[in-house]
C-alpha atoms as an extended CHARMM CRD file, in Angstrom:
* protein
*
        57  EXT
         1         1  UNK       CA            142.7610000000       82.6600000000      196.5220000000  PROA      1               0.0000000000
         2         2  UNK       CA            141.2940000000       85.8260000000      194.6950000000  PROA      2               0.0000000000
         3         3  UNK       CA            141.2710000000       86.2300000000      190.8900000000  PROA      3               0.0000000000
         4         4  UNK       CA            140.3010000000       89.4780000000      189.0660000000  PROA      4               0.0000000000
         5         5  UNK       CA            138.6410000000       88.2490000000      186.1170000000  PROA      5               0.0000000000
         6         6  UNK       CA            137.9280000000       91.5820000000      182.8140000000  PROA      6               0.0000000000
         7         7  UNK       CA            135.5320000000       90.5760000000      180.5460000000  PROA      7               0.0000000000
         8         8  UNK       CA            136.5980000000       91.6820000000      176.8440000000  PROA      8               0.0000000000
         9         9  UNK       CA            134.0690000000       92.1260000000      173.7240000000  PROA      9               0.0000000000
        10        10  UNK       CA            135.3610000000       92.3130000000      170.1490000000  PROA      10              0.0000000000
        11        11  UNK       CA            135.9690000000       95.6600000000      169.8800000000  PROA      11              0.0000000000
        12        12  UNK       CA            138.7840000000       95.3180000000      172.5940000000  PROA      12              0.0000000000
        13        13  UNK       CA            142.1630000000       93.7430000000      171.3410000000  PROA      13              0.0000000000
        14        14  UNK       CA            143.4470000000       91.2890000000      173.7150000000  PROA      14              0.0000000000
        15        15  UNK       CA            146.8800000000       92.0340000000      172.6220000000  PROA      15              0.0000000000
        16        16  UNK       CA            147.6530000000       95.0440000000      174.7590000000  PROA      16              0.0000000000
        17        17  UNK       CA            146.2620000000       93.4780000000      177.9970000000  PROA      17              0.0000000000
        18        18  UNK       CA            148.5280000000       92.5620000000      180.5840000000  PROA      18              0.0000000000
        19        19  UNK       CA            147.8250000000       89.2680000000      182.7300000000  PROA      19              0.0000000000
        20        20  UNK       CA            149.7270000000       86.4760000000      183.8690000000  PROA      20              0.0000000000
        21        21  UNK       CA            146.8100000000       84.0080000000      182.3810000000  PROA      21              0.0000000000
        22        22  UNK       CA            143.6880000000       84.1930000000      180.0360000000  PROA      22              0.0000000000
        23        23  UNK       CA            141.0240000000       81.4700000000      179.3020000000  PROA      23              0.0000000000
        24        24  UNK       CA            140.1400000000       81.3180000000      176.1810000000  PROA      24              0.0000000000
        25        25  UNK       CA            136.4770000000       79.2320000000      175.0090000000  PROA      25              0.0000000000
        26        26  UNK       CA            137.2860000000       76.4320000000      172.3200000000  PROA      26              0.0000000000
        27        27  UNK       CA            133.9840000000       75.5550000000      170.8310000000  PROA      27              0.0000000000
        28        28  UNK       CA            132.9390000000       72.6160000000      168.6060000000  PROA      28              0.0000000000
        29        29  UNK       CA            135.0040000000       71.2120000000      165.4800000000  PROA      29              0.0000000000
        30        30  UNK       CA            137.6570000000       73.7060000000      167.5260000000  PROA      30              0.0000000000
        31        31  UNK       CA            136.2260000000       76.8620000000      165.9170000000  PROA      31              0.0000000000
        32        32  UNK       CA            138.0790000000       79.6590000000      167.6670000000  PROA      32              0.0000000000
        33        33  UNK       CA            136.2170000000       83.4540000000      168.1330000000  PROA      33              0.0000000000
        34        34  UNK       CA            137.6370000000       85.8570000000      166.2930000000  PROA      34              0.0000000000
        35        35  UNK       CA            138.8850000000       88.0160000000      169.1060000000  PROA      35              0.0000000000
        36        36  UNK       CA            141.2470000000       85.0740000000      169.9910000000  PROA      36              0.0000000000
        37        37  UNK       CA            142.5230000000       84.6720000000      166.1720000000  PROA      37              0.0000000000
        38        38  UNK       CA            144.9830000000       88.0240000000      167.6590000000  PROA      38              0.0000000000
        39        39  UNK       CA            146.4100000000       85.2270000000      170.0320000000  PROA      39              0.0000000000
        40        40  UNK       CA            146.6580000000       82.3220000000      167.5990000000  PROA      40              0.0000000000
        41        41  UNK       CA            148.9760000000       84.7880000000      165.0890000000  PROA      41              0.0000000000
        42        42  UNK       CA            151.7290000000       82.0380000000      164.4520000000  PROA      42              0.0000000000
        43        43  UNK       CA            148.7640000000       79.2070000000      165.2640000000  PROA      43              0.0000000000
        44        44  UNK       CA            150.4320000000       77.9770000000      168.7030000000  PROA      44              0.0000000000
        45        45  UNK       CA            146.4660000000       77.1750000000      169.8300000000  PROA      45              0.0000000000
        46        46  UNK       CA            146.0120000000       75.5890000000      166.2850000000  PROA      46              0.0000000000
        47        47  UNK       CA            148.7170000000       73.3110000000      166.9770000000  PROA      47              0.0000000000
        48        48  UNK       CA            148.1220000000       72.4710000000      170.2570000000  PROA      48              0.0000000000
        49        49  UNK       CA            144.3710000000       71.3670000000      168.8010000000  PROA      49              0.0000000000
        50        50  UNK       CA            145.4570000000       69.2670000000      166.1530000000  PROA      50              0.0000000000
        51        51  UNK       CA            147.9640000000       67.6980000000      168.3800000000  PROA      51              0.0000000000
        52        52  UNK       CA            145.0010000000       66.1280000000      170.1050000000  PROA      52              0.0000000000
        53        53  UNK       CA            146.4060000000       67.3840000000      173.7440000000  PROA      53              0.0000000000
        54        54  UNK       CA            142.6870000000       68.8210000000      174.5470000000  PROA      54              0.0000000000
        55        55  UNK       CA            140.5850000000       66.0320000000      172.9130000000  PROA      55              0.0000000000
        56        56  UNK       CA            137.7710000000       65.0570000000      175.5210000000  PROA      56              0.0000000000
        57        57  UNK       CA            138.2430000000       61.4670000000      175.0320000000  PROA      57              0.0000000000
């Protein structure tokens, strides 16, 4: 299998790319970057973080 992986910095908005799958870095206390607050608009990561679904434990 071969992936094409584009590195974005905060001056690009992740909206207008096109891919069929982005990962996204969750850090501690679930603090999001900023660049990914464009995906989180109607909080569908916030959600899926409070539901627990990605807790480590």
């Amino acid at each position: 299998m071969n992936f094409n992986v584009k590195l974005i910095n905060s001056t690009t908005s992740i909206m207008f790319l096109k891919t069929d799958c982005f990962v996204i870095g969750i850090f501690k206390n679930n603090k999001l970057l900023d660049i990914v607050k464009d995906i989180n608009k109607y909080d569908e990561i916030t959600n899926i973080l409070k539901s627990g679904d990605l807790n480590k434990n």
